[in-house]
Structure formats: C-alpha cells, structure tokens
MARBA-3410 file (N, C-alpha, C, O; in Angstrom, 1 decimal):
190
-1.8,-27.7,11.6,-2.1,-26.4,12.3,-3.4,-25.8,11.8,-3.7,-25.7,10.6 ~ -3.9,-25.5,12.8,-5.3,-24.4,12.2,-5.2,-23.3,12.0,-4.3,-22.5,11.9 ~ -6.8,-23.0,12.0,-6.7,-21.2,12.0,-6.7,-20.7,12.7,-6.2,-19.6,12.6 ~ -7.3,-21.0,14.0,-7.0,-20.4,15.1,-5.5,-20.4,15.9,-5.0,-19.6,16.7 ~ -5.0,-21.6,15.3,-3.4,-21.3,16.0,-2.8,-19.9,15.2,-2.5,-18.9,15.8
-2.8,-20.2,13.6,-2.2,-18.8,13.0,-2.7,-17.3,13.7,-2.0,-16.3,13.8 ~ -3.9,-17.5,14.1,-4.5,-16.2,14.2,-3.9,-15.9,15.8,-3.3,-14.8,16.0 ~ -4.0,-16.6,16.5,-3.5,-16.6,17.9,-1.7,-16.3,18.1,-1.1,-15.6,18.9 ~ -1.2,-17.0,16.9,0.3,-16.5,16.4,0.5,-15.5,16.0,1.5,-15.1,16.4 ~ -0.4,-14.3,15.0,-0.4,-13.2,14.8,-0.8,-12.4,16.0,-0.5,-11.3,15.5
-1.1,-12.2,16.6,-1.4,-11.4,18.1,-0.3,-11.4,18.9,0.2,-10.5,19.6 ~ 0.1,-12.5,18.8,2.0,-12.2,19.2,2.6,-11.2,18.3,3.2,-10.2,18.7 ~ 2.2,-11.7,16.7,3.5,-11.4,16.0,3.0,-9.5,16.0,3.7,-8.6,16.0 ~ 1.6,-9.4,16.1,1.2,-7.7,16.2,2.3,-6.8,17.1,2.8,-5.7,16.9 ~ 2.3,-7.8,18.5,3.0,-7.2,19.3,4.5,-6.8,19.1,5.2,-5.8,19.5
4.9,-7.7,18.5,6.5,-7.6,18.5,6.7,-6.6,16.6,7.7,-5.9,16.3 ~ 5.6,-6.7,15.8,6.1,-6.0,14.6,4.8,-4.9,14.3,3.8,-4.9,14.9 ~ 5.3,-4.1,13.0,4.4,-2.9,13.3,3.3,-3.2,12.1,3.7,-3.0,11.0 ~ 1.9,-3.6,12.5,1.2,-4.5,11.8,0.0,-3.2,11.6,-0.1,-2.7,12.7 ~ -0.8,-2.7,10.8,-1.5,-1.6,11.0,-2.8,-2.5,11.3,-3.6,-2.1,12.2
-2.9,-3.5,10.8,-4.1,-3.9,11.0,-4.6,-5.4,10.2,-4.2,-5.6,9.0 ~ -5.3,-6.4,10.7,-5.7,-7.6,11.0,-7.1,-7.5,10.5,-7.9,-6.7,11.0 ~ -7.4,-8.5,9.3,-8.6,-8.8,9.4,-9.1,-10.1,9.0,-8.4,-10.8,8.3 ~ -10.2,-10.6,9.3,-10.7,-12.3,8.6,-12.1,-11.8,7.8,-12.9,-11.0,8.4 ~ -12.4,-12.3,6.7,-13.1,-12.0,5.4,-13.5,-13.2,5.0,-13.1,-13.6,4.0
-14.6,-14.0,5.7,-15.3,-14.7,4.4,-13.4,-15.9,5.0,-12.5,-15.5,4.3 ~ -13.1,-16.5,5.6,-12.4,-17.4,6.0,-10.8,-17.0,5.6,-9.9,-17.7,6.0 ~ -10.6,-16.0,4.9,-9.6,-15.4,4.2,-8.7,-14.4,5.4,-9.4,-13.5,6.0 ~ -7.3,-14.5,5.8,-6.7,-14.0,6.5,-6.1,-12.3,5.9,-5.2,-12.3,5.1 ~ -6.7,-10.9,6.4,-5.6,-10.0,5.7,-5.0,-9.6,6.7,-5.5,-9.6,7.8
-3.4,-8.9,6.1,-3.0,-8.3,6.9,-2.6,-7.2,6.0,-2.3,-7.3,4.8 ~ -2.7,-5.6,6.9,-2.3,-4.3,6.2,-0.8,-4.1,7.2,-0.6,-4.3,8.4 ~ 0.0,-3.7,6.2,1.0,-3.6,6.5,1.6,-1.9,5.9,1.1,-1.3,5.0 ~ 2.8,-1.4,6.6,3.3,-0.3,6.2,4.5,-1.1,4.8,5.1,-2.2,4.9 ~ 4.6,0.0,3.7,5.3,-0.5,2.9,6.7,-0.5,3.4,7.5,-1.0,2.8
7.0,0.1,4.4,8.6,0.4,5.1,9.0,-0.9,5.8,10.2,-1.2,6.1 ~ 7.9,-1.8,6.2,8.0,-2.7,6.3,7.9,-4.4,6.0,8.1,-5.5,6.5 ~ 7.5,-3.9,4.6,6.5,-5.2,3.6,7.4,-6.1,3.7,7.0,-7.1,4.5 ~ 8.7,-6.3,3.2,9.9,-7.1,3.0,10.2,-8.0,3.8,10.4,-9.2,3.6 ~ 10.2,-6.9,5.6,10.2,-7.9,6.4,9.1,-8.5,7.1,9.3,-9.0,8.2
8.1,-8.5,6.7,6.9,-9.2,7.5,6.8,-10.5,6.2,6.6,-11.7,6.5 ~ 7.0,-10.0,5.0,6.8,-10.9,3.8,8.0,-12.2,4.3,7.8,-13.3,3.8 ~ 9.4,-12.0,5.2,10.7,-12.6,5.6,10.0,-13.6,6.3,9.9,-14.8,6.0 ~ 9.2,-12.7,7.4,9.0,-13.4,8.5,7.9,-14.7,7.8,8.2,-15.9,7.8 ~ 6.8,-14.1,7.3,5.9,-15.2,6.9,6.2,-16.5,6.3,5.5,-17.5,6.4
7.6,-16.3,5.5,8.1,-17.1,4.5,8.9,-17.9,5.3,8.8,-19.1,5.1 ~ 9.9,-17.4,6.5,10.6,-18.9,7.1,10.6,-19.2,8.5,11.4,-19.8,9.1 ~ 9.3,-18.5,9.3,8.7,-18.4,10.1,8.4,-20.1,10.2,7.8,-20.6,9.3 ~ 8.9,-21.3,11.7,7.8,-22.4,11.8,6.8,-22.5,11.8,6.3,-23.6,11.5 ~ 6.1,-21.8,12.0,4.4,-21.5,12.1,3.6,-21.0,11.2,2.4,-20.8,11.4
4.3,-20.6,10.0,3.7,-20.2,9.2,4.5,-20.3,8.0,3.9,-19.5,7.2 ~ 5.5,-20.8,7.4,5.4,-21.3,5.8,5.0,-21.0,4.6,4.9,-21.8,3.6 ~ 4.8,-19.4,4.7,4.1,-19.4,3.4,5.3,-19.1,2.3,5.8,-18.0,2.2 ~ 5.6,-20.2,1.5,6.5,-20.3,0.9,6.3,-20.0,-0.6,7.2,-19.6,-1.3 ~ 5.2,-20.0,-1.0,4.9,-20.1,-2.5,4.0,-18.4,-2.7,3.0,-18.3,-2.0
4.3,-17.3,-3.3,4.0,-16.2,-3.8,3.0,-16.5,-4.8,3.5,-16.6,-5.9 ~ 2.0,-16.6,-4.7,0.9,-16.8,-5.9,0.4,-16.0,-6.5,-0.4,-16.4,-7.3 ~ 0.6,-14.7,-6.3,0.1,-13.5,-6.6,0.6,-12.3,-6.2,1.2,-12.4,-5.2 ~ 0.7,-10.9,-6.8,0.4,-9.6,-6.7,-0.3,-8.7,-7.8,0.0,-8.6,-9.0 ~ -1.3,-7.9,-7.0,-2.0,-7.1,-7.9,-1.8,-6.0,-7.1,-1.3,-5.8,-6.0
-2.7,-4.9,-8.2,-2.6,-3.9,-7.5,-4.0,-3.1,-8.4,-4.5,-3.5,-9.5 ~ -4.5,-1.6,-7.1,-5.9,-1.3,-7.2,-5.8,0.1,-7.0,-5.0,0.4,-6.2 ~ -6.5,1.0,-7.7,-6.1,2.6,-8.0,-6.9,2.7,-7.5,-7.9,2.1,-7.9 ~ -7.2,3.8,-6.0,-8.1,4.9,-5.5,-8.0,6.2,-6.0,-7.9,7.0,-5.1 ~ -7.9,6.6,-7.2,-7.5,7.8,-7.3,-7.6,9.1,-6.2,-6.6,9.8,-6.0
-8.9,9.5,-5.3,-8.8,10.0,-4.5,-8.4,9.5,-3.1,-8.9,10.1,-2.1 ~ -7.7,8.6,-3.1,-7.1,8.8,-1.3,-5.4,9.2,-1.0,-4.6,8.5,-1.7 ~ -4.9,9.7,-0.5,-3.8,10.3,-0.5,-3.0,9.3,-1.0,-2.4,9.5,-2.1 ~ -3.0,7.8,-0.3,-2.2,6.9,-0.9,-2.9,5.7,-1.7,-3.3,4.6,-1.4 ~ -2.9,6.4,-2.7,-3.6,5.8,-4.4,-3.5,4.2,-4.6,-4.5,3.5,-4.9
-2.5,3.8,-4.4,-2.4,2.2,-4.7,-2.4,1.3,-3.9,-1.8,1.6,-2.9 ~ -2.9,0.5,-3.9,-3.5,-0.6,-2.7,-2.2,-2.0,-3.7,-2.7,-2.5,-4.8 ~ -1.1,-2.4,-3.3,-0.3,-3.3,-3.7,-0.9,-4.9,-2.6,-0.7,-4.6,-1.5 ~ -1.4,-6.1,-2.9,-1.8,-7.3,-2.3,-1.2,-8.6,-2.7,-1.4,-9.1,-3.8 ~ -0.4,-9.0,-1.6,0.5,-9.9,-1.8,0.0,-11.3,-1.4,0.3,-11.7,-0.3
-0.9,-12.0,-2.2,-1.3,-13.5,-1.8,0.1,-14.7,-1.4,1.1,-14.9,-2.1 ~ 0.0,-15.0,-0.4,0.8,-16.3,0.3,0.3,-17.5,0.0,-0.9,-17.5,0.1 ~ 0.8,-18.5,-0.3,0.3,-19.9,0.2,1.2,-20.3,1.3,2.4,-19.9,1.4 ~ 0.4,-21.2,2.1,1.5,-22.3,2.9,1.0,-24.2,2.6,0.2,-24.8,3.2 ~ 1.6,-24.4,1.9,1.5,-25.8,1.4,1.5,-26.5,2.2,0.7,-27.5,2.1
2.2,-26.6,3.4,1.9,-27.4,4.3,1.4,-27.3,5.5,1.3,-28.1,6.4 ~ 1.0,-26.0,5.6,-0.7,-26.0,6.5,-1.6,-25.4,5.8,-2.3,-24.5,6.4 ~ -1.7,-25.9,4.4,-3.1,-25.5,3.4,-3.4,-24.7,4.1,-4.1,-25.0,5.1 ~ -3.1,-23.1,3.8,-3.7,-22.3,4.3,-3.3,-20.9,3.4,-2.1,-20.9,3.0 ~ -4.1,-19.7,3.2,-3.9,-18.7,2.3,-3.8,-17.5,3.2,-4.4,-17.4,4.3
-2.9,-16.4,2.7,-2.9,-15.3,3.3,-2.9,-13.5,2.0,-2.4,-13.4,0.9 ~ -3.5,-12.8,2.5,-3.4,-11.6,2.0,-2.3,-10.7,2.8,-2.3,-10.6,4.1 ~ -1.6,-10.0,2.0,-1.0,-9.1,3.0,-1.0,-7.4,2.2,-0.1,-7.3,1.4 ~ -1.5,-6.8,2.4,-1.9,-6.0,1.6,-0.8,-4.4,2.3,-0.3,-4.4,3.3 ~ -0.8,-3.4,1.2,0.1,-2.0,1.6,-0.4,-0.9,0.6,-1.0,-1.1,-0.5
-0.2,0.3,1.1,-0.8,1.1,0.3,0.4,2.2,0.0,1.4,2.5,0.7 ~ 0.2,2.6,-0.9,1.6,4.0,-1.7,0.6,4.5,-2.9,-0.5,4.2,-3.4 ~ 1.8,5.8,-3.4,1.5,6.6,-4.4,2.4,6.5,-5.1,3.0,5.5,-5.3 ~ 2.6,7.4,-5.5,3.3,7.9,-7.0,4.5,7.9,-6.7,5.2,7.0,-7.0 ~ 4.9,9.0,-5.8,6.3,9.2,-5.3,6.9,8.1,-4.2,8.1,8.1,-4.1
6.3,7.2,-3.6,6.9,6.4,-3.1,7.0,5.2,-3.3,6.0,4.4,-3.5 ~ 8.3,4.8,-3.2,8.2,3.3,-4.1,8.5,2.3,-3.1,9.4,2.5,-2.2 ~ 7.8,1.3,-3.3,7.7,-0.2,-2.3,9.4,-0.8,-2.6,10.1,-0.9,-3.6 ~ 9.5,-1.1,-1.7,10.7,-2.3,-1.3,10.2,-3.5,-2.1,9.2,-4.2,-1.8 ~ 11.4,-3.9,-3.5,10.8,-5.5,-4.1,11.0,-6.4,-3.2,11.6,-6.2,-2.1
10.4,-7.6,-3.8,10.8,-9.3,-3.2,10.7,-10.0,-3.6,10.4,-11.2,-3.2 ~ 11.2,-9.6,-5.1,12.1,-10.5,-6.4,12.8,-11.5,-5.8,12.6,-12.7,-6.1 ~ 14.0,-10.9,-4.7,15.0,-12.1,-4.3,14.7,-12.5,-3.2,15.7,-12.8,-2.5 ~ 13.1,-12.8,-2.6,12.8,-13.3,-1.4,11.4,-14.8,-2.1,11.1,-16.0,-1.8 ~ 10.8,-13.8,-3.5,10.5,-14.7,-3.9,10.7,-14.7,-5.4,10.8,-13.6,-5.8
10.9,-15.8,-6.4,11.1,-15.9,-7.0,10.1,-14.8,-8.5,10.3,-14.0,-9.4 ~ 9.1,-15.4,-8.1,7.4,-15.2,-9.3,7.4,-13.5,-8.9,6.8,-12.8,-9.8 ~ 7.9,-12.8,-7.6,7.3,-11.6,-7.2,8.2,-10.4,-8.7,7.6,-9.4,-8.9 ~ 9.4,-10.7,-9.5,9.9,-10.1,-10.1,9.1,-9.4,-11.4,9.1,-8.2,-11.9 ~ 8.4,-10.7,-11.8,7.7,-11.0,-13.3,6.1,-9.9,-12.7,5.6,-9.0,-13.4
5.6,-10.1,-11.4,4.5,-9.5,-10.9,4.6,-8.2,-10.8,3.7,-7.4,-11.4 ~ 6.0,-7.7,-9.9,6.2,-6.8,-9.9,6.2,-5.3,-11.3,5.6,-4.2,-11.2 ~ 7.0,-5.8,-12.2,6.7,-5.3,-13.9,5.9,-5.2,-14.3,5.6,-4.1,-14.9 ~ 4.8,-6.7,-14.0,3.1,-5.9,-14.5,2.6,-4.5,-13.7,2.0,-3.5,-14.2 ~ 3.1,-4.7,-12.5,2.5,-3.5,-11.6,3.4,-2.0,-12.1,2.8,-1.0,-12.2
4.3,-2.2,-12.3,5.2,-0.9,-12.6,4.5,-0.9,-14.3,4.0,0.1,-14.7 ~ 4.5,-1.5,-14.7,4.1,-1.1,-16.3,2.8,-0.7,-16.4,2.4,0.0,-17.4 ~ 1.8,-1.2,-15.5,0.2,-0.9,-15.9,-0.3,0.5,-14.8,-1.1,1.3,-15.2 ~ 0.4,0.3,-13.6,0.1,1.6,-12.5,0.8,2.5,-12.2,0.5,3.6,-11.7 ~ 2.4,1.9,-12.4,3.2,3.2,-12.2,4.4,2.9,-10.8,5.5,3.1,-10.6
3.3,2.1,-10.0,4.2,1.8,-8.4,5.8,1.7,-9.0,6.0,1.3,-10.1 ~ 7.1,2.3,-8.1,8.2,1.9,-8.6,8.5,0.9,-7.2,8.3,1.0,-6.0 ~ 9.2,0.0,-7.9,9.4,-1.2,-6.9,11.2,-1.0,-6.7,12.0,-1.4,-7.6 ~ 11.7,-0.1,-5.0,13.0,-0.3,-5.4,14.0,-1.7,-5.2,13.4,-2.7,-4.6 ~ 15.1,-1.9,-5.6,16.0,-2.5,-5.4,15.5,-3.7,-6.3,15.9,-4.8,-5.9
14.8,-3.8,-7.5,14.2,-4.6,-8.2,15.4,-4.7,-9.2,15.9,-3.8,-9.8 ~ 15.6,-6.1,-9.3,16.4,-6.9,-10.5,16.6,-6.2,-11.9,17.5,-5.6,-12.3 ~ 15.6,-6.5,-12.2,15.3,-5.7,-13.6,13.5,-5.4,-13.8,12.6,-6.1,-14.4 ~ 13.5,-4.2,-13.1,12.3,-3.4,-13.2,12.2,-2.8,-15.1,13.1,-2.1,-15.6 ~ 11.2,-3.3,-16.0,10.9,-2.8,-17.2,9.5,-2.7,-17.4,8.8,-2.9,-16.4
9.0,-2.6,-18.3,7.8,-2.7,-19.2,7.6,-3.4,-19.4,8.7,-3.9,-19.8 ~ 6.5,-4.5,-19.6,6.5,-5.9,-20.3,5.4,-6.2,-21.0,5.2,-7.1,-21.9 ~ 4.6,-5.3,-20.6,3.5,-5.5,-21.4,2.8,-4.2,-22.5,1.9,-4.4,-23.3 ~ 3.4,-3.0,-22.0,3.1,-1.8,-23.0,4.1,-2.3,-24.2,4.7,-3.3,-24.4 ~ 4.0,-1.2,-24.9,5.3,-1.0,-26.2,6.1,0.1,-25.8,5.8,1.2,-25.2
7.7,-0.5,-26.4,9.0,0.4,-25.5,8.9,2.0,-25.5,9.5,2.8,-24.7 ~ 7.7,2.5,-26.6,7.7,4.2,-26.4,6.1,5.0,-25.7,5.7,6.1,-25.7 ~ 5.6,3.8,-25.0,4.0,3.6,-24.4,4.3,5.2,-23.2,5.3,5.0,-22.3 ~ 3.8,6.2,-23.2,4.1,6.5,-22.2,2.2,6.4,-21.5,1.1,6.2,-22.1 ~ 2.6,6.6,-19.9,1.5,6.8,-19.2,1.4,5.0,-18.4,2.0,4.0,-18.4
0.2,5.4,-17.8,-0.1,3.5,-17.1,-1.0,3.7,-17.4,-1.6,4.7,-17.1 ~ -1.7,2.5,-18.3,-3.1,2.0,-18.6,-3.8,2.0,-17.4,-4.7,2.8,-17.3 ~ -3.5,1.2,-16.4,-4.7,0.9,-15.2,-5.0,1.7,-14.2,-5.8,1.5,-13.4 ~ -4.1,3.0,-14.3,-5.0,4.0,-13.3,-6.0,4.3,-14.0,-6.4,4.0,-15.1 ~ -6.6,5.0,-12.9,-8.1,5.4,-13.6,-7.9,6.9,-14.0,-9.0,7.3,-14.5
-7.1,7.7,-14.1,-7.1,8.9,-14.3,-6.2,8.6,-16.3,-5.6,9.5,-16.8 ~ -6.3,7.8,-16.8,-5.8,7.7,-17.3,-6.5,7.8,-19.0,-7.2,6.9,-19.3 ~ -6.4,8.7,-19.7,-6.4,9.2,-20.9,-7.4,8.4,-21.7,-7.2,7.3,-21.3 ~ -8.5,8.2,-22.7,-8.9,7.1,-23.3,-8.7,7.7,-24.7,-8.9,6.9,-25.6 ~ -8.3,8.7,-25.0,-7.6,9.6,-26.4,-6.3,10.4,-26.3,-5.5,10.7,-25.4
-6.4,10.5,-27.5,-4.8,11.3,-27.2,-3.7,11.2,-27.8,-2.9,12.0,-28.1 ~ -3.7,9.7,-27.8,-2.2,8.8,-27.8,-2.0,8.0,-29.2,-2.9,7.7,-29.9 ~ -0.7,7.7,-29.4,-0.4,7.2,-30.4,-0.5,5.6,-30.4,0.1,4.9,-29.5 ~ -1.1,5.2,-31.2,-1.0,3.2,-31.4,0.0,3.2,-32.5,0.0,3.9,-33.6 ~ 1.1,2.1,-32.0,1.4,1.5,-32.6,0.6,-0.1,-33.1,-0.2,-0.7,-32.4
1.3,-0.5,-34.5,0.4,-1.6,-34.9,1.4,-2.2,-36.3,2.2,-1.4,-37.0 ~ 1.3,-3.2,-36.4,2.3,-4.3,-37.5,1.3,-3.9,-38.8,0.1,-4.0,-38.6 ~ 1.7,-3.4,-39.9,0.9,-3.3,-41.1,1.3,-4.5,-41.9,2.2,-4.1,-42.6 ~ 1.0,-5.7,-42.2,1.4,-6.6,-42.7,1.8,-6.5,-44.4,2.7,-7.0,-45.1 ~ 0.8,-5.7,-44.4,1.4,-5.4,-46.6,2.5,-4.9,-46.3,3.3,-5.7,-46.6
3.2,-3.5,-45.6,3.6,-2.8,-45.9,5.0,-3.4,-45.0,6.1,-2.8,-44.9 ~ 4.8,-4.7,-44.3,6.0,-5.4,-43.1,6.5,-4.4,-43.0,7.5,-4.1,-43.7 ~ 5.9,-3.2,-42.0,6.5,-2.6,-41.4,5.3,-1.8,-39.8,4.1,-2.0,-39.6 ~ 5.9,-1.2,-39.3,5.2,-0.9,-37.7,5.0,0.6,-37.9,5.8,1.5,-37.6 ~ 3.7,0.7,-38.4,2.5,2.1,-38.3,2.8,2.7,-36.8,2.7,2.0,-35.8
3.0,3.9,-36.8,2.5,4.3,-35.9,1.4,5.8,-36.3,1.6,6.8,-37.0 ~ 0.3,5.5,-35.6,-1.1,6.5,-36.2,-2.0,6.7,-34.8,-2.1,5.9,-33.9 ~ -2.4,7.7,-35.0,-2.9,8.5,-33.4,-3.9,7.8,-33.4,-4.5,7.6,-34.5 ~ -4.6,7.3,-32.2,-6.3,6.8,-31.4,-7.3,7.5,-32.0,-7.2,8.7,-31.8 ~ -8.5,7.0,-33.0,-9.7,8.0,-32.9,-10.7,6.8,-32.4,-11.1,5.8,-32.9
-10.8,7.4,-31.3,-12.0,6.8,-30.4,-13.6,7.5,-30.5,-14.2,8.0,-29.5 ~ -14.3,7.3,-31.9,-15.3,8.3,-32.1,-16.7,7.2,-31.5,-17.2,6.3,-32.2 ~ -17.1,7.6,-30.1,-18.7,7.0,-29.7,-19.7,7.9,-30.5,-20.1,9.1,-30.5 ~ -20.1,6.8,-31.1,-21.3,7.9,-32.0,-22.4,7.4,-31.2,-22.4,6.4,-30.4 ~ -23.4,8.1,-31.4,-24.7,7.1,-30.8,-25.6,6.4,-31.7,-26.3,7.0,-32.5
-25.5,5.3,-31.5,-26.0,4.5,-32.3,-27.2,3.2,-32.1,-26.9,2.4,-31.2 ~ -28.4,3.2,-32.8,-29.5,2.4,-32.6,-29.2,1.3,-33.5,-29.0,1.6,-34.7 ~ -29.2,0.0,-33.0,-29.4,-1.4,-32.8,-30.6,-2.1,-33.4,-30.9,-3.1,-32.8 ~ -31.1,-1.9,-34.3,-32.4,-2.4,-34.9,-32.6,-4.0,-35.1,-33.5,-4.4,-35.9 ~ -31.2,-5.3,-34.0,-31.2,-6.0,-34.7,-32.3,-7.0,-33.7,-32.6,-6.6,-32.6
-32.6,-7.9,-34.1,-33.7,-8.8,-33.4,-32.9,-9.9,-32.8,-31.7,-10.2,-33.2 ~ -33.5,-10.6,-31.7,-32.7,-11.6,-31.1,-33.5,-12.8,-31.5,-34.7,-12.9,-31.4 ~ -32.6,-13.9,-32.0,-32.9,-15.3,-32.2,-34.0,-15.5,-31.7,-34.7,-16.3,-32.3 ~ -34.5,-14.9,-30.4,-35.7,-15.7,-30.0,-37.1,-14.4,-30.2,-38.2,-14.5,-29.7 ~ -36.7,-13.5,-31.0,-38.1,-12.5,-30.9,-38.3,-12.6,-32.7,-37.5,-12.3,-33.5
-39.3,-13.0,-32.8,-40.2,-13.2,-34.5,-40.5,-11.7,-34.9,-40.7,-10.8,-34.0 ~ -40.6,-11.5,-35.8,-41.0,-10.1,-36.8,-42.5,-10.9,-36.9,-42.6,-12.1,-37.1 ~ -43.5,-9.9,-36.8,-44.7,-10.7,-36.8,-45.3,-9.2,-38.2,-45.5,-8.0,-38.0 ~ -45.5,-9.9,-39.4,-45.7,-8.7,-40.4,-47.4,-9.6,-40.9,-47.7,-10.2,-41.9 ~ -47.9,-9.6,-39.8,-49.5,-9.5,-40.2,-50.3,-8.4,-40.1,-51.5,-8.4,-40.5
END
C-alpha cells in the first residue's frame, strides 16, 4: 500500500470521525486530533486493515506556555507492514487530562510517566501513573518552561557520610572572562 492510498483512506476516515486537521510535512503524515477522542482514533489506526500501525515508537510532549492549551502530547505510529510512519498529535493543559493507551499499547505506559513526571499532563485511567524519573519528594515538572532554575532543594548520595544530603540549589552565574587560548592560536611574545 502507498501513500496515496493511506491519504485517500483518511479523507474517508475525516468524514466519518472528528479529525481537527491533516497534514503532510517533508513525506511525514500528521494528524491533530481532540484529546476526547485520542484513544479512539489511536483504536482505529491500530486494528484498522488499511492501516496497521501496530508498534507505538514514541510519545513526547512540548510546552507553549502562552497558548491556552499548553501541551502539544505526539503520538508516533509505525506500520510494519506497509513501512509507513504516522504522527498523531493533541493539545491540553494543566487541568485536563488525556485518556491513556497503556492497555492499547504496551510501551505507551513507561512514555506516558516520563510525560506526567517532566510536564505535569495527567494521563487518566493509567495503570500505574508515577514519577520515574524525578526523586519521590521532587515537587514541580522540570520541562515546562515556566519552571523555577533556583529555589529548590537537591537531593544527592554523600558517599563518606553513606547517607542522602539534602541541601538547597545555589545557582551563582558570575560573569566570567575566559583568557584561555585554543590549540590552534600561538601566544606570539616577540
């Protein structure tokens, strides 16, 4: 199957489901979708004959801080057997949380947690939604952009003392000149 059959198959599927919008990028297929509906368009794509995309290779996620709905959540597809890739992309904030697809796809669970632990998105009906990559008393999400660069407490392993410091951030930018020479520039003292 090609690309023009998929694309010609989506123009159907526009009509019959509520698709906000279609686009092709550099040979790359996206589709934006409403998060009210992610789960089932992500259903359809997965056991759909025409389209197969069985394998979850990805989700990330991207902070606009100023647009009403802040996070841009992008769900990469494969279809193995019509080598072929898809984006399906949705947008939310703070207060509204995406429908998971932990138990539609397997890898989307472990994905999911980076996204709730680094941005905040809450993914409902998720398995076991946790932290995985902060520390268990981390408050805030590293990857928005509104997000603190002082303030906060580090934890850290003190190895003399085998035991777990915890001691506040001093993030001091001093301004500072560089006087050093690069391998290829000579000091010429004639």
């Amino acid at each position: 199957m090609n690309k023009q059959v998929i694309i010609s198959n989506l123009r159907y599927l526009s009509k019959i489901c509520p698709l906000e919008k279609i686009q092709i990028f550099d040979d790359n297929l996206i589709i934006i979708v409403k998060p009210n509906v992610l789960v089932d368009i992500l259903t359809f794509f997965k056991y759909h004959i025409s389209y197969q995309f069985k394998l979850l290779s990805c989700i990330s996620g991207v902070d606009y801080p100023m647009n009403k709905y802040r996070f841009k959540i992008v769900y990469e597809l494969l279809s193995v057997r019509y080598n072929f890739r898809i984006r399906i992309k949705t947008f939310t904030h703070e207060l509204l949380g995406v429908e998971s697809c932990d138990k539609l796809f397997l890898a989307g669970g472990w994905y999911e947690c980076e996204i709730w632990d680094m941005f905040g998105v809450f993914f409902k009906n998720h398995s076991n939604l946790k932290r995985i990559l902060t520390d268990y008393g981390f408050e805030g999400y590293p990857l928005r952009k509104d997000f603190p660069l002082s303030g906060f407490i580090e934890m850290r392993y003190h190895e003399i003392e085998k035991r777990v410091l915890n001691e506040s951030i001093e993030l001091c930018q001093e301004y500072r000149t560089f006087a050093f020479l690069s391998p290829w520039e000579t000091q010429n003292n004639t």
